[in-house]
C-alpha positions as MATLAB code, in Angstrom:
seq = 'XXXXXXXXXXXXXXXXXXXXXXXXXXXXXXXXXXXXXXXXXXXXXXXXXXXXXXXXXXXXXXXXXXXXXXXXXXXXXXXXXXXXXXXXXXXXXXXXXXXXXXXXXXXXXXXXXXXXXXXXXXXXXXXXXXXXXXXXXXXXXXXXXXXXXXXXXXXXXXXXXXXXX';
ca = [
      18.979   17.524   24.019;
      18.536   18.365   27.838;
      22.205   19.257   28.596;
      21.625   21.587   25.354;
      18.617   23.243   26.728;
      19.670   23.838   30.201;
      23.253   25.171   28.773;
      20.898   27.828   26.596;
      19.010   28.175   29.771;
      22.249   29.012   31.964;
      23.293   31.478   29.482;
      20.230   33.465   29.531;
      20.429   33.829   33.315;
      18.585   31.246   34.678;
      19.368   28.157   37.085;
      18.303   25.194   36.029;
      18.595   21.295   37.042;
      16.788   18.180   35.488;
      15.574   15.105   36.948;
      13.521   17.102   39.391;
      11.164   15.401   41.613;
       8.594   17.050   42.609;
       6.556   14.679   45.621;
       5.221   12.308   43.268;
       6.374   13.238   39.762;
       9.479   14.471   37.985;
      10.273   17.145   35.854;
      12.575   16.810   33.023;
      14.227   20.296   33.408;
      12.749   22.618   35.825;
      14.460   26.776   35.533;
      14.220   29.755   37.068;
      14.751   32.845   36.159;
      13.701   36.816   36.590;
      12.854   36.499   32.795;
      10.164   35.361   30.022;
      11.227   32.927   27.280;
       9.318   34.545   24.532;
       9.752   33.926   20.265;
      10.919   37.613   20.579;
      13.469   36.045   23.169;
      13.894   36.414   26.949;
      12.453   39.497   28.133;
      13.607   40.267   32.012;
      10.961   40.755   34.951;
      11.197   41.887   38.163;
      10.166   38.734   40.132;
      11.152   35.036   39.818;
       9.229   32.735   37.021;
       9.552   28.683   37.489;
       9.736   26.695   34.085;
       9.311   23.178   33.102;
      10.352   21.232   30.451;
       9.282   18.351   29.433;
      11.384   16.124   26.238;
      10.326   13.617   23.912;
      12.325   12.490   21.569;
      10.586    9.716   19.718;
       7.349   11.245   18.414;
       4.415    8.881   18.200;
       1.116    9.713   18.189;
       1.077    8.141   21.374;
       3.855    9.398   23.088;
       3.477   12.875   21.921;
      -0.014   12.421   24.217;
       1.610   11.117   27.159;
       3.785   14.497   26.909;
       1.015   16.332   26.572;
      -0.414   14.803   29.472;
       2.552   15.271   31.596;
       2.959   18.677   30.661;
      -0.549   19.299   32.018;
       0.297   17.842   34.944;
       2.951   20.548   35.742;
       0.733   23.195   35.172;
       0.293   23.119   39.073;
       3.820   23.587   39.363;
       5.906   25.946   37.150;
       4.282   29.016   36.070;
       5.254   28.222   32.594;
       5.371   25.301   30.929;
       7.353   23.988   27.711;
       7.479   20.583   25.756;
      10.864   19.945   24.359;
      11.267   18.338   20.721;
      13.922   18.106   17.978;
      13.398   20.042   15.127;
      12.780   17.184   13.061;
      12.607   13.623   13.472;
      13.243   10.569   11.884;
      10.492    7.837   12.112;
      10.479    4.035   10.411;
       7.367    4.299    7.860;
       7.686    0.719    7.558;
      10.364   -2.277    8.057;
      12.475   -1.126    5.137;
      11.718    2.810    4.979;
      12.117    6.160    7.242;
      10.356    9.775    7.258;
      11.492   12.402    8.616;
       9.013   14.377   10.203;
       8.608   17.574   12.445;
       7.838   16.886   15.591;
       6.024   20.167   16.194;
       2.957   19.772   13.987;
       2.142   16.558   16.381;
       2.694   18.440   19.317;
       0.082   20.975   18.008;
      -2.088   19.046   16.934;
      -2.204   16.844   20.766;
      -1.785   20.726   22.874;
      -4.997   21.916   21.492;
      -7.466   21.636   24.491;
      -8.250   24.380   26.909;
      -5.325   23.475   29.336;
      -2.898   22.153   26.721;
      -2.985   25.625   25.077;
      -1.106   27.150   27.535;
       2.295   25.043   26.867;
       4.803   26.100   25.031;
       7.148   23.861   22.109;
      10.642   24.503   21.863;
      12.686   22.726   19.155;
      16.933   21.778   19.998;
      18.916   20.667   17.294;
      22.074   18.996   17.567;
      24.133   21.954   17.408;
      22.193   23.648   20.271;
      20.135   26.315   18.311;
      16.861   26.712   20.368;
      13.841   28.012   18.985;
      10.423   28.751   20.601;
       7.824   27.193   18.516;
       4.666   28.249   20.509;
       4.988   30.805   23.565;
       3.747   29.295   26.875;
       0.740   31.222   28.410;
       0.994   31.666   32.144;
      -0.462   28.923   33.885;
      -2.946   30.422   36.776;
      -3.155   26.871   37.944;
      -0.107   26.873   40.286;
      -0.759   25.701   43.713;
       1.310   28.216   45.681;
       3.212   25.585   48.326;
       4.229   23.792   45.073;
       6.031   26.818   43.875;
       7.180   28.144   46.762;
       8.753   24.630   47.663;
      10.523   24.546   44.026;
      11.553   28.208   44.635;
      12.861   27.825   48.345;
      15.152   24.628   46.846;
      16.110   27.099   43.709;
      17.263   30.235   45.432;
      19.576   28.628   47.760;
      23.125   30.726   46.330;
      24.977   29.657   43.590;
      24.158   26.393   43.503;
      22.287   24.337   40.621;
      19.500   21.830   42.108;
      19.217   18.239   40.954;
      17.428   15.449   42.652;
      14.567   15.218   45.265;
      12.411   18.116   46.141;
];
């Protein structure tokens, strides 16, 4: 699902690495890009926007929370932020039985608080459709040497980033 993302990603123009780590955390996939990822679709701008994503693939209750919780976290580091799910899942009901389920509605239902509201969802499937679920709202809690140290690493010519910020 990452390599999927970031290949969406690359077409639209941005660059993008994953594995990032930020001083003491990492980021799943971390972009940039002079461009909005919108449900409309990517809308350019005239100045550089930071994005992370953040996956899970197995969705329960309580892991869905811990993504949540991670994806708050990052708020203080990308300008937008996006939590990264397949379009549907399939779970084990009990020893003998599976559900499929959608992923999204538990992601909703955990990114309803007053910081959680400003991630985004973005659904992958297998063949590499991406859609935007919920839009990401502009974070406004970015600590500026954060972003500027994740820009400075990004900008560096034609080169995509991975490890150790």
């Amino acid at each position: 699902m990452r390599n999927l993302l970031m290949e969406w990603l690359n077409q639209h123009g941005f660059s993008s690495g994953k594995g990032i780590k930020v001083y003491t955390f990492e980021i799943d996939v971390l972009a940039v890009g002079k461009a909005r990822i919108t449900k409309k679709g990517i809308l350019r701008t005239k100045t550089n926007n930071v994005f992370a994503f953040e996956f899970k693939i197995a969705t329960t209750r309580k892991l869905v929370k811990e993504v949540v919780e991670q994806a708050i976290l990052r708020l203080v580091v990308a300008d937008y932020i996006y939590i990264v799910v397949p379009k549907e899942a399939e779970i084990w009901k009990d020893e003998k039985t599976k559900e499929v389920i959608n992923p999204v509605d538990l992601v909703l239902r955990e990114a309803s608080g007053t910081y959680s509201r400003k991630i985004g969802i973005v659904t992958v499937d297998a063949q590499g459709d991406v859609e935007i679920k919920r839009e990401a709202v502009r974070s406004g809690l970015v600590v500026k040497e954060l972003r500027k140290l994740v820009l400075k690493k990004v900008e560096q010519p034609q080169k995509i980033f991975f490890g150790k910020i």
